[in-house]
N, C-alpha and C positions, 0 to 999 in steps of 0.2 A: 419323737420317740425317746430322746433323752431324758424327757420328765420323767421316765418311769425310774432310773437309777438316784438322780436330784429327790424327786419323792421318797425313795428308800432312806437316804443319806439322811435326810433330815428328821425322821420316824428316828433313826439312830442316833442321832446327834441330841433330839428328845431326850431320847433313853438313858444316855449318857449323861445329862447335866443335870435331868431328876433324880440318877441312883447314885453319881459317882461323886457328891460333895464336896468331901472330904476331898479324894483322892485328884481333883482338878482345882483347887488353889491357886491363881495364878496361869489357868489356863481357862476358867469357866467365862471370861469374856471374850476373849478370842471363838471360844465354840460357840456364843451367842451369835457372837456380830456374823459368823459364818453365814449360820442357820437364819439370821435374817435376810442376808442377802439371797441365799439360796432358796429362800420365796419368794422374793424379789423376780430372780430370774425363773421361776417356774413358771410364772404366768408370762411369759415370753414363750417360755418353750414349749407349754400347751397349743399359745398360738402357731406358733412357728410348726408344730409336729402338722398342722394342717395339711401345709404345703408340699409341694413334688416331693419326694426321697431325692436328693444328689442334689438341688438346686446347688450355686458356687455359692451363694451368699450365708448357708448356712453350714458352711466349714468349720464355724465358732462355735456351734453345737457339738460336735466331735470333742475340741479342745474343754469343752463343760462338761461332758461327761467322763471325760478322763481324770478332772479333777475332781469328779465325784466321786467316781474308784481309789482317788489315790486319800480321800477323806476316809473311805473306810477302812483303808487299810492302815492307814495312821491310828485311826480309831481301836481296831481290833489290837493293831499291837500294842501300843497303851496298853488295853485290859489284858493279853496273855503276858507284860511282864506285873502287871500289879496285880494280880490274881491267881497266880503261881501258890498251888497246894504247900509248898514251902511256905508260903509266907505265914501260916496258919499255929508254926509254933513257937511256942513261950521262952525257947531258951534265949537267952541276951547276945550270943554272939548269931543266931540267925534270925533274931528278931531287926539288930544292929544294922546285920547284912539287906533284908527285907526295907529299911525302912531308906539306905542309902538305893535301891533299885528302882524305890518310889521316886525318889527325889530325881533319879535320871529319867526315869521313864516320864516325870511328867515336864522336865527338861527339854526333853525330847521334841513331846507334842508337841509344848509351846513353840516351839521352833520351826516344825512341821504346821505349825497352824498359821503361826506370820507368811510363812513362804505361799501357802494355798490361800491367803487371804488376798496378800498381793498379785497373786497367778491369777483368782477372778477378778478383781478389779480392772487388770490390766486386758482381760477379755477384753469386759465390757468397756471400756473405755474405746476400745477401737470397735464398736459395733454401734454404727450410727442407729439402727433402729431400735437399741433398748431404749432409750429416752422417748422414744413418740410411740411405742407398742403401747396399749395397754390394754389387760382384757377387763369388759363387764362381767359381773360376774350375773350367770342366769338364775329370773325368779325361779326357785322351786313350786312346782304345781303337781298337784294331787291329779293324777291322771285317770281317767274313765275305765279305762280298761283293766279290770281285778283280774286278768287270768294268767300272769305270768308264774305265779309258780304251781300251775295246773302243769306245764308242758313235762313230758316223761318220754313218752314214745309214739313214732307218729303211723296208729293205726289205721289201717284198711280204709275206716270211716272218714278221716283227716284227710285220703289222696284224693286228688280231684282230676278227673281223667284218667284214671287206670284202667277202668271198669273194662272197658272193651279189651284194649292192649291185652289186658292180663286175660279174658276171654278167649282170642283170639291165642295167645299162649297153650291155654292151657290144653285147651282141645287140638292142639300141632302135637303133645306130649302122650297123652293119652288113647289117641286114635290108634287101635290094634290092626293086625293083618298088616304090618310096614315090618321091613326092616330096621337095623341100627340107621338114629339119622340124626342133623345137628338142626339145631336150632339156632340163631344167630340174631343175637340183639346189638343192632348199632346207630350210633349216636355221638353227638359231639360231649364233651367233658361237663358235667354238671345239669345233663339232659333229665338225668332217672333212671339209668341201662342198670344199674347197682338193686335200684329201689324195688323198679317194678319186677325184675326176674327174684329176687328175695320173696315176694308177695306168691308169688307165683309157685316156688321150689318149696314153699310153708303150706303151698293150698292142700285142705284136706283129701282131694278127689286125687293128684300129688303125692302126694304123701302111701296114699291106697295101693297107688297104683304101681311103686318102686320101691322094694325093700333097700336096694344096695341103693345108697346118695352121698354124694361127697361135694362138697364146696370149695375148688379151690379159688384163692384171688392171688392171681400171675405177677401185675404190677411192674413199673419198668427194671426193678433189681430182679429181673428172672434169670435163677438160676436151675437147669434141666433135674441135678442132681435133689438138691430139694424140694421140686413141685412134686416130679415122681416119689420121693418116700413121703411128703405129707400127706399125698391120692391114699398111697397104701394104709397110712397111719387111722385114716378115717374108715376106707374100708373095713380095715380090721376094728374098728371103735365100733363100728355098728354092727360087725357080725358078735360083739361081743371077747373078740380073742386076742390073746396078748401078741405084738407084735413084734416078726422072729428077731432075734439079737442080729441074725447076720445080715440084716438090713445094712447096715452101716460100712461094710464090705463090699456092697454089692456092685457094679459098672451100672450104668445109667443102662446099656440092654438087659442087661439083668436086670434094675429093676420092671423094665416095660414087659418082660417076660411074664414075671410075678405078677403086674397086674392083669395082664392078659390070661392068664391061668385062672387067677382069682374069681375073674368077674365072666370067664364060661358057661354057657347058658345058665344064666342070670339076666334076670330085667334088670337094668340100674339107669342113675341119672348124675349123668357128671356135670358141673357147672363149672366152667373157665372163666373166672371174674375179671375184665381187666388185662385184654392180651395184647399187647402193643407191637407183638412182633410177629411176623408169618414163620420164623424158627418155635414159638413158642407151643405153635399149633402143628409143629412138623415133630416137633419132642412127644406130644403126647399122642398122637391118633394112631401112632401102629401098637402101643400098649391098649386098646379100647378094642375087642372082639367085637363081633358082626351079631351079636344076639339079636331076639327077634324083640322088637318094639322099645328096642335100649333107646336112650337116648341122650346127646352132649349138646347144653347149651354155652354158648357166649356169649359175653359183652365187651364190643372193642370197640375205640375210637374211627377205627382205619375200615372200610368199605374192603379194601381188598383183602383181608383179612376172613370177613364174612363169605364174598365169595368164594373165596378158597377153601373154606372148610366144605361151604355146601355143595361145592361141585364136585370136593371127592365123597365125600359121605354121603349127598344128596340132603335133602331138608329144604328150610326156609329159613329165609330173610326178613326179620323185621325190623324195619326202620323208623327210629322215635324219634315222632317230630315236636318240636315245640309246642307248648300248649296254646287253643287257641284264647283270645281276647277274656271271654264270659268264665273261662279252667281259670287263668289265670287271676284274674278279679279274687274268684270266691276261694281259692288258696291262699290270696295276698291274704282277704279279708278277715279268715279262717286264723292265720296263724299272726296278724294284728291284734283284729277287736276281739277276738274269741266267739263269744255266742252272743255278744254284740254284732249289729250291722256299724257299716264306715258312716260318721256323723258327716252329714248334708256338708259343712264345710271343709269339707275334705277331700271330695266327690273327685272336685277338677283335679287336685293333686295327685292323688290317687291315678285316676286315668292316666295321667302323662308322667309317671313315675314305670306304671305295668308297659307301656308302649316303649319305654327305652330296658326297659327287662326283654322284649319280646320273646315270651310265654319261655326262658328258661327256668325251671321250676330251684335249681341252685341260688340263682339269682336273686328269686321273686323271697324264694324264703328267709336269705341272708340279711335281704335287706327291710323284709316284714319285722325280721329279730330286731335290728334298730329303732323302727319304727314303732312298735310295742312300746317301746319305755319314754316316746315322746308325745302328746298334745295339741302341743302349738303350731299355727300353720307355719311363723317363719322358721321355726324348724325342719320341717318339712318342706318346703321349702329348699331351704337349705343343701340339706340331702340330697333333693333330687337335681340343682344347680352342681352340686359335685359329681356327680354320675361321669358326667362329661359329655362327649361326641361319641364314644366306642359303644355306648349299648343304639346307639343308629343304625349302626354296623352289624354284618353278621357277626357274632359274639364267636370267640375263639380262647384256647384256653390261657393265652397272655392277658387280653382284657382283662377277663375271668379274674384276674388277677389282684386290679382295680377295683371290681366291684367287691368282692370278698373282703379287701383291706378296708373295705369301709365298716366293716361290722367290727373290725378289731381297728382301728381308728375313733370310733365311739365310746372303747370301752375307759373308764376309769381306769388309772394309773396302777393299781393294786392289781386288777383285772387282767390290765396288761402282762405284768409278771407271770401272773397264773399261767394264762394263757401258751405266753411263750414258754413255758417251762415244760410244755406237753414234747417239746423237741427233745428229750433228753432222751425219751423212747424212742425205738427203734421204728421204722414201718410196718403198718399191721400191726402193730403191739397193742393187747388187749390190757388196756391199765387198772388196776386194781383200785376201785376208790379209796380205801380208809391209806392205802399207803400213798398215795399221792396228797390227799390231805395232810399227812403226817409229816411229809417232803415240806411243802409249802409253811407251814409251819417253823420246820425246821429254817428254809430259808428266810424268813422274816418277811414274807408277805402277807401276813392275814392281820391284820387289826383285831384291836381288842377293841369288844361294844359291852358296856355295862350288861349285868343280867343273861351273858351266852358268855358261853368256854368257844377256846379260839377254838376248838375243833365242830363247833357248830355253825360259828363265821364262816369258815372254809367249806362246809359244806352249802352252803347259802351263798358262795362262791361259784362254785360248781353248779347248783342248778341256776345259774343267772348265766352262766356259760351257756348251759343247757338250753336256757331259754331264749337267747337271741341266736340257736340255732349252730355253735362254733363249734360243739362235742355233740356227740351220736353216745348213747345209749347202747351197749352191746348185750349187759343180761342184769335185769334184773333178781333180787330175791322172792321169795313165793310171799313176801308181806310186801312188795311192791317198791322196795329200797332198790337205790342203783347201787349196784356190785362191780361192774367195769363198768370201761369206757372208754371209748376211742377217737379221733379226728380223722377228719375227711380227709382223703389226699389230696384233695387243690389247699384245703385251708393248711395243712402240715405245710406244705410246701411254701406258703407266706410265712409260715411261721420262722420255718427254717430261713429265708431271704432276711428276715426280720433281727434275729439274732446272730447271723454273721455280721450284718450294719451294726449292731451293738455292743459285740464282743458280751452276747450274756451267756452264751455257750457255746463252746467247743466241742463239733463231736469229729471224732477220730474213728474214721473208718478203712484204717490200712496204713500203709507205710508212706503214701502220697499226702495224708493229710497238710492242710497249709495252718501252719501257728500262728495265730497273733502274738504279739511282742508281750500281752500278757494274758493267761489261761485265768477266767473266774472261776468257770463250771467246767467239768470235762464228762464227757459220755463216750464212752467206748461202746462201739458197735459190732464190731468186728475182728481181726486181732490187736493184741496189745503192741503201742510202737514200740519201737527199738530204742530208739533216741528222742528225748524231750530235754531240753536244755532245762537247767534248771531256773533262769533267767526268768522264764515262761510259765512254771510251776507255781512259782515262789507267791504268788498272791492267791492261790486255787482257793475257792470256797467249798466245792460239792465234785466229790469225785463217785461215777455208775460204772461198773460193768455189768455188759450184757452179753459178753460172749467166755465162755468157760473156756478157761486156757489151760491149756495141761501143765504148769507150773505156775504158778498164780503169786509165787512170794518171790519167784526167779525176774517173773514180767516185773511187781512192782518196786524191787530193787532195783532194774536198769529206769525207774523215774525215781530217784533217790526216795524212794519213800522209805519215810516221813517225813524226812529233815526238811527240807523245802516245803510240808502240808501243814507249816506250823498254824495256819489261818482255817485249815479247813474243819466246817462246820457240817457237811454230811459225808459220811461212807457209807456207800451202800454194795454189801460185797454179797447180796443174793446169789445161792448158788453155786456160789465160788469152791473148786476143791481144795477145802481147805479143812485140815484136819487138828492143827493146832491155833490157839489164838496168836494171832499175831502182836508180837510181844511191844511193838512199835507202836500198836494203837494208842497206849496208854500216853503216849506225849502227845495226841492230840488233847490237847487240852479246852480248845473252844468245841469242841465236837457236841453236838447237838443230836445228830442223828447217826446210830450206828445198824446196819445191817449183818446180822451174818446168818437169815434164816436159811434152811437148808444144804446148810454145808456139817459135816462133820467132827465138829470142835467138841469137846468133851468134857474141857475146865474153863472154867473165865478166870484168869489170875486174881488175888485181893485188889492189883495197884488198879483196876476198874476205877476205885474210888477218886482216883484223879481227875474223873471226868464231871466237874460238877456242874458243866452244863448241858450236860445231855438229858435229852427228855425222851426217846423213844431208844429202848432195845431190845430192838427183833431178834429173839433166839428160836426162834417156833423151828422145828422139824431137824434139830441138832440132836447131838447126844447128851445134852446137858442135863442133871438132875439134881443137880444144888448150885445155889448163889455163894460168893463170900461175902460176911458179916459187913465186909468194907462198900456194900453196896447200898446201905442205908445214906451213905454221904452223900448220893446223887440227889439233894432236895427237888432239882427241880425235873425227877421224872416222871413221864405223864405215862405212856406205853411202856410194858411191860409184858413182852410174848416169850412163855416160855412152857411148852407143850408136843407134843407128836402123838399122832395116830401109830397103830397096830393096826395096817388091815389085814381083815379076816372076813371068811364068808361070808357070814352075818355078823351081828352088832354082837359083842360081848362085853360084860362090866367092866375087865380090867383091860379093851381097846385105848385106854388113852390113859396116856402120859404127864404128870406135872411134873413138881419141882419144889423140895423140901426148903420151905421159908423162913425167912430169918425171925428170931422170937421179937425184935420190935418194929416188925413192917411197919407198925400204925405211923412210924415218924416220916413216911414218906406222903407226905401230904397232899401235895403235886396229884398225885397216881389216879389215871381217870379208867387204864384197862391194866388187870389182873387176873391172867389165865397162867396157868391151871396149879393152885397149890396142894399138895399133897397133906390133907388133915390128919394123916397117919403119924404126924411128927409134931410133937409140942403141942398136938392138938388144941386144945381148949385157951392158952397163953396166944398161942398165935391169933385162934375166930376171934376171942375177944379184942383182940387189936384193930382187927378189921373195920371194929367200928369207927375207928380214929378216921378213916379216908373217906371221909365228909365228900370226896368228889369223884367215888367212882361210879363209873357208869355200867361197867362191862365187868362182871365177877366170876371164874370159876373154880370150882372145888374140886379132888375127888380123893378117893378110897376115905369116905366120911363115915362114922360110926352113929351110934344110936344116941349115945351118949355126948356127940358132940351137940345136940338141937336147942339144949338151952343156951349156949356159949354164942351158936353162930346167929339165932333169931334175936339175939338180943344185938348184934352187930348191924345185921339185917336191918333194923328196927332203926336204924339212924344214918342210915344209905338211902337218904331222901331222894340222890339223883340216880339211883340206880337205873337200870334202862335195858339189861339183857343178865339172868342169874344163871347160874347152869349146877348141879349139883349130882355127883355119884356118889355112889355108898359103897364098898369096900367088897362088899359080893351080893350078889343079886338077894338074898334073903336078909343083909340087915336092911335092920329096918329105919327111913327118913325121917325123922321125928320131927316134924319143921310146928306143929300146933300150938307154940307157945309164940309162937309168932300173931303179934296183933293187931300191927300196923304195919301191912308191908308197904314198898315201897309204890306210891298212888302212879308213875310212870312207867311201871315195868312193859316191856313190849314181849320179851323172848323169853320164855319159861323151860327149863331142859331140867328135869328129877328123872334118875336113873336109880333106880332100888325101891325096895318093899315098901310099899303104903296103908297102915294099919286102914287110913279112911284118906279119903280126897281132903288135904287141907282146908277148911273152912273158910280163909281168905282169897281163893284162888276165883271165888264167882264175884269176888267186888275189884277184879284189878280189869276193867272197863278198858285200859290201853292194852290189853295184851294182844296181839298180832298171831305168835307163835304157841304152842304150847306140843311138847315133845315130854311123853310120860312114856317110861320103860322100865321093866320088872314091878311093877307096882302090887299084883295080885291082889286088886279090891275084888272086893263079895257085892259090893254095890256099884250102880250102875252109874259112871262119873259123866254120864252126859246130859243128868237131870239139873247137874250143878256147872255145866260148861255151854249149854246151849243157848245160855241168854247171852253171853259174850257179846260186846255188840262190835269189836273190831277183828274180832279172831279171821282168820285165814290160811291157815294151817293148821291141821290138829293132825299127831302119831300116834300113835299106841302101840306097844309093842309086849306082849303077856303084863298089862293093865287089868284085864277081868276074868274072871270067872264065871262069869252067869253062861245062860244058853243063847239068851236074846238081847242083841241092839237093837233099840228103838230110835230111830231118826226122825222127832215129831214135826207136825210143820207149825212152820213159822221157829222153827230155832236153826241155828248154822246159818243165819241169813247172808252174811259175808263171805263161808268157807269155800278156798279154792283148790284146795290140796288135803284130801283123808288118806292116813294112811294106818291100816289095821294088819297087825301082827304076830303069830304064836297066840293066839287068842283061843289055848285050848280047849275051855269047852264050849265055846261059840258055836250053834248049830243056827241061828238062824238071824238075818239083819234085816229089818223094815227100815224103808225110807216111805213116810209121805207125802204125798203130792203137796209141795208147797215149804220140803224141807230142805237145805242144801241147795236153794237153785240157785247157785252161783261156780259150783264146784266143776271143778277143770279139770282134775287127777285124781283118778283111785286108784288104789294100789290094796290088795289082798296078798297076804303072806302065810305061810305055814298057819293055816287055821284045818286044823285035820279033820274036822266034826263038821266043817261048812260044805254040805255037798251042793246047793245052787245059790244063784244068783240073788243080791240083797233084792228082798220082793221090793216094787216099787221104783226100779233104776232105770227104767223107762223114763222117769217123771224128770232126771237129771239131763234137761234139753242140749246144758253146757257142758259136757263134758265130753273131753278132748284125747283124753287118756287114761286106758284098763288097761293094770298090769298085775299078773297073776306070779306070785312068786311061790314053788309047792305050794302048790294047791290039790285037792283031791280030782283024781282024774274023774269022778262021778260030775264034779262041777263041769269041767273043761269040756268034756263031751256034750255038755247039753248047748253047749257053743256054736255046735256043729251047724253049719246053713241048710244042711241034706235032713235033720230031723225034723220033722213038723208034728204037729198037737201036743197033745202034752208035756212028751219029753223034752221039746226044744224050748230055747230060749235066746235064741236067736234075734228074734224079732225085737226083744227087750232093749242090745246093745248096739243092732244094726247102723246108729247114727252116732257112735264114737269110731272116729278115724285110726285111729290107734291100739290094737289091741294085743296083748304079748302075755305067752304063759310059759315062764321057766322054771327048771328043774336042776337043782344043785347034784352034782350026781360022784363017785366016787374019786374019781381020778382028778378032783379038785378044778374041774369046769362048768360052765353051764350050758345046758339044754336049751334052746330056744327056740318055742312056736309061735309064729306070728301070724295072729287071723285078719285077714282082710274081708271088707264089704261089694267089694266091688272089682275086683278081679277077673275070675273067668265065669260067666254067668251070674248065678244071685252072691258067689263066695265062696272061698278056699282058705285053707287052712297049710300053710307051708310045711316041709320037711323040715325035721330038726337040724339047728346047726349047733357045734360045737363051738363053747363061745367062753372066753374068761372074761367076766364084767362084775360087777359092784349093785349091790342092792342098794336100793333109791334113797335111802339114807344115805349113802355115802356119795351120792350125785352132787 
């Protein structure tokens, strides 16, 4: 596992001898000779990482990775004293001063580099087996199986052996005339107790059949006080209503009360994910009322667990067994060859690879992930010689252990990094993609490949993660993009064993925590410690918190900070209360990555500009609305968030927030995302700048004027990578003038124009990548779906008072990809066709204050896939014809009968929402629920 810090070291040691010329004179040989050796011993310690963890013989691997920590840190300080913003001016007594710091500093190195030259030598000299190691290096082969970057998420159709399980589930949940009763799914660790009850709590009939549902996952850090207010927190999420302040006050009876209050005759469905202890289930079941047909299921490890729930609640027991031989195979096969069958020579491998898995589907898929990206039989081979003796055995979750590290065993050296870097979050932490790309980045794991920006490498990262099965998908976007993302708890749990053996990060979870003699990474979990020697600090790379401290500048003065961060290259102070900038940042001088979205800061000071290697700054959800001029210094920034929402009941033009920009952005060249600039200032000096950043990808604008259209389409016009535009106008009637626009950019995916639309831009039906497309205030007179329905990627489309005619037309054969319509304030909209053969891929529709729409789009019937109808003010003329008790004419029942999902709310004066929920399958043919009083967010703001 050391190769992965050797691998880094020398990527920097690169870096270092191509950029720093000049500034290494008398050191550039010694950094050679290093970097050659330290290839040298790579390919030892690729081999070597093979072997047991702890063997005695490889103590000498420890002693090499420490001197590969202490190469970077020699390294880094080198550049923070010759890179010092002082050294930048012309006067003769600090140029004088400047050039004698050079002379020590590379003094220094040299010095530092002789000693670490001899400190490896002197390893290797006492390690009899570098002289007779050596590795071949493997042919590369073009391998048969094209489907690894299909894998995304593993649906319904992908499980193999569910079908009954989840049958036999469902109809335990739904069967009426029962009291409250539990449901009990149990299994040993990596069985599918997670998988199949998720399949199960998503089923439409499910769904129907439970308004109140809540998910919790318990996991061994169960604490009583948090499981109870995350119950409440959900419950109140789906009745729509905010949830009370005095939660936070409350005694653990107290909360059990509240829920038990809450969920009073009420049908609901609580899932306990994950309950490893019989207190876990003695915490929640006197909060759970005796309603008729309620129901609580779980998935535990532990037998006596199950039984106890069901004996006092009554219920059933289902116990998940392994799958058998033929399940197994065609899951192996499935998530190998893809819609390939296994090639003849593979056959026997295959068999006696699934028999030492026996049918654990964790197992089988971990080690499918491997196998995917290999070929050759002795590879395979290979593989299944390392298994061992323990998949012979009944599998338990230490094995489990074994086999899992084989899929992170396999990965590439860069991989590796990634991978372990998902430890810095917390458990159960839903990880946000673009910031953990921006992380990784920031920490120098992502390679640069000709032809892609690192942030595309990183993401080609991530789905090869994905792909051999190591990260779980948590939600995608409605264009099919991953949005989070999480790891399994057995594979966390290697990861964590993984990076304690490496010292790659620290995380501190209390006052107990154990220090290493040096801190690289640090993640705070829980509270801030008291005492950190500084001893231990003094090399930190990447400091996280994840727990909001109520004095947050008091915690990191007692870690001398900054004086000892002089090295550190991420902070990430998400969340943090903090309401000034912390004026200490600024002598982080190698910082790379700074956080401070959602916390309260108001000014960024000018000396920002010290930071000139930073690339990402997250200001989003602050109070900030101007930059200083001294922020142009930052060449090499790439992210640049600086934005906040206004919520309000509905969408309004002046909901969102930018940030008056400097008049010569364009010199930040770097800049790939740029939200949200305020066109209201220096207008037309500033869009024409815009042109200058040749590399962004992500652009938005607002309070834009009419007058600004020539300025900004000519920017536009040379934003060849653009990738996501987003654009508001100043108030809902001026007007977007975007038609001098004539070559937009050929990749755009995410289209967002908010204000007046004389006509639907003419370029908008030739951008062939668009994914998104969100039009609001527009008021065309013409019908913009005669010019959007040939889209051939589309997948979302919004409207929100876009027209004025009477009638949509939804012809067939256009929308052929749309998954999500959403139509809004479409005042004089009286009537919407859809044809058989238009839309049929569409999943969500959503109707909004359309006052003249009294029924249902004729033709919605025809929409086989759709999953969700949601009525926002709507005319009650419409909502009645809902009714399941009206038949002929009047009803329309029949038409939406086979969407699962059906909900009609009313914004009403006291600043809540109404909420009626129709079901299909309830008491009889359908019911229609009581309104509940509910504060929630229209679907745009989801």
């Amino acid at each position: 596992m050391a190769e992965i810090v050797v691998n880094f070291v020398m990527d920097k040691l690169t870096t270092l001898i191509q950029e720093e010329v000049q500034q290494l004179r008398g050191v550039k040989e010694e950094a050679v000779l290093i970097k050659d050796k330290l290839e040298h011993i790579n390919a030892v310690l690729t081999a070597a990482d093979e072997m047991e963890d702890g063997s005695p013989g490889l103590v000498w691997i420890k002693q090499l990775r420490d001197v590969a920590y202490d190469i970077e840190d020699a390294l880094d300080e080198f550049r923070l004293l010759t890179h010092h913003p002082d050294h930048e001016s012309h006067a003769f007594p600090t140029r004088k001063f400047s050039i004698i710091k050079i002379f020590i500093a590379r003094h220094r190195l040299a010095g530092e580099m002789q000693r670490i030259n001899s400190r490896i030598q002197s390893i290797l000299d006492g390690h009899e087996r570098f002289q007779s190691k050596t590795i071949i290096a493997l042919n590369s082969a073009e391998t048969w199986n094209d489907h690894r970057q299909n894998a995304l998420l593993i649906e319904e159709a992908d499980l193999v052996g569910i079908e009954n399980p989840k049958k036999q589930l469902v109809s335990w949940l739904i069967q009426d005339d029962t009291g409250r009763e539990v449901v009990s799914v149990v299994g040993m660790g990596g069985s599918g107790k997670t998988t199949l009850v998720k399949k199960v709590y998503d089923d439409a009939q499910v769904k129907l059949q439970f308004k109140y549902r809540a998910w919790i996952t318990v996991s061994q850090s169960f604490k009583m006080e948090e499981l109870l207010k995350h119950m409440l927190q959900q419950l109140y999420r789906v009745k729509r209503k905010p949830v009370p302040q005095e939660l936070d006050n409350m005694t653990n009876d107290q909360l059990r009360t509240k829920i038990n209050s809450f969920l009073q005759h009420k049908r609901y469905l609580i899932v306990l994910d994950d309950l490893w202890h019989i207190d876990e289930w003695d915490a929640v079941k006197y909060a759970l009322p005796s309603s008729n047909s309620s129901r609580v299921m779980l998935t535990t490890r532990h037998s006596d667990i199950a039984s106890a729930s069901v004996n006092e609640f009554h219920g059933n027991i289902y116990s998940l067994n392994p799958l058998p031989f033929e399940e197994s195979r065609t899951l192996f096969c499935r998530k190998t060859f893809g819609e390939n069958s296994c090639p003849p020579y593979l056959n026997n491998l295959t068999e006696s690879i699934l028999k030492r898995c026996e049918g654990l589907p964790l197992a089988i898929v971990a080690i499918s992930g491997v196998l995917a990206t290999k070929d050759r039989v002795d590879e395979w081979d290979m593989i299944k010689r390392s298994l061992g003796d323990e998949l012979k055995e009944n599998p338990k979750l230490s094995s489990m252990d074994k086999i899992l590290s084989l899929s992170y065993n396999d990965l590439p050296y860069h991989l590796k990094s990634c991978f372990l870097y998902f430890s810095i979050f917390p458990k159960n932490h839903v990880i946000d993609q673009m910031r953990l790309i921006r992380l990784w980045i920031a920490e120098g794991f992502v390679r640069t490949k000709i032809g892609m920006t690192l942030e595309e490498v990183a993401e080609g990262y991530l789905y090869e993660l994905l792909n051999r099965s190591l990260i779980q998908v948590a939600e995608t976007t409605s264009e099919g993009r991953i949005k989070t993302c999480r790891v399994h708890d057995l594979l966390r749990e290697i990861i964590i064993s993984k990076v304690r053996e490496q010292n790659f990060v620290t995380i501190a979870r209390g006052q107990n925590t154990e220090w290493p003699e040096k801190v690289r990474r640090l993640s705070i979990h829980k509270t801030m410690p008291d005492v950190l020697q500084s001893q231990s600090i003094s090399h930190l790379r990447s400091l996280h918190i994840f727990w909001r401290v109520d004095s947050l500048s008091e915690s990191l003065k007692s870690l001398s900070f900054p004086l000892e961060f002089k090295l550190l290259n991420v902070l990430d102070l998400q969340g943090a209360p903090l309401e000034v900038f912390p004026k200490e940042i600024i002598k982080l001088f190698l910082l790379k990555y700074l956080s401070l979205r959602s916390t309260m800061i108001k000014i960024i000071p000018p000396t920002i500009g010290n930071l000139r290697y930073l690339e990402t700054l997250d200001l989003k959800h602050t109070c900030i609305t101007a930059l200083p001029v001294e922020i142009l210094k930052l060449q090499k920034l790439r992210h640049l968030l600086l934005y906040r929402y206004e919520i309000q009941s509905y969408a309004q033009i002046n909901s969102r927030n930018g940030f008056k920009a400097m008049t010569q952005i364009g010199c930040l060249h770097s800049l790939q995302k740029l939200c949200h600039i305020d066109a209201d200032h220096n207008s037309n000096v500033i869009l024409r700048e815009l042109g200058k950043l040749d590399q962004l990808r992500r652009l938005g604008i607002v309070k834009f004027r009419r007058e600004h259209g020539i300025a900004l389409c000519t920017s536009i016009e040379m934003l060849k990578r653009l990738r996501a535009l987003s654009i508001t106008s100043i108030e809902e009637n001026e007007v977007l003038d975007l038609e001098s626009l004539s070559c937009p950019p050929p990749f755009l995916q995410r289209l967002f124009l908010s204000g007046r639309l004389e006509k639907l831009p003419h370029w908008m039906s030739s951008l062939h990548c668009l994914a998104k497309i969100s039009l609001k205030w527009s008021q065309l007179r013409d019908d913009p779906l005669e010019f959007l329905q040939d889209l051939p990627n589309l997948v979302h489309l919004e409207f929100l008072q876009v027209y004025e005619g009477e009638t949509l037309h939804f012809k067939a054969g256009g929308f052929q990809r749309l998954k999500v319509l959403s139509l809004d304030k479409l005042d004089g909209l009286k009537t919407v066709i859809v044809d058989n053969g238009a839309m049929p891929f569409l999943e969500k529709l959503v109707l909004q204050r359309c006052e003249l729409l009294h029924s249902l789009p004729s033709g919605i019937e025809h929409l086989s896939k759709l999953k969700s109808l949601e009525f926002y003010d709507m005319p009650n003329e419409l909502i009645t014809t809902l009714r399941p008790d009206i038949d002929g004419d009047g009803g329309d029942y029949w038409k939406v009968k086979h969407v699962p999902e059906i909900n009609s709310t009313y914004w009403n004066d006291d600043g809540y929402w109404d909420v009626f929920s129709l079901y299909t399958s309830i008491e009889g043919e359908g019911s229609t629920s009581a309104p509940t009083r509910s504060f929630g967010l229209p679907p745009y703001w989801k």
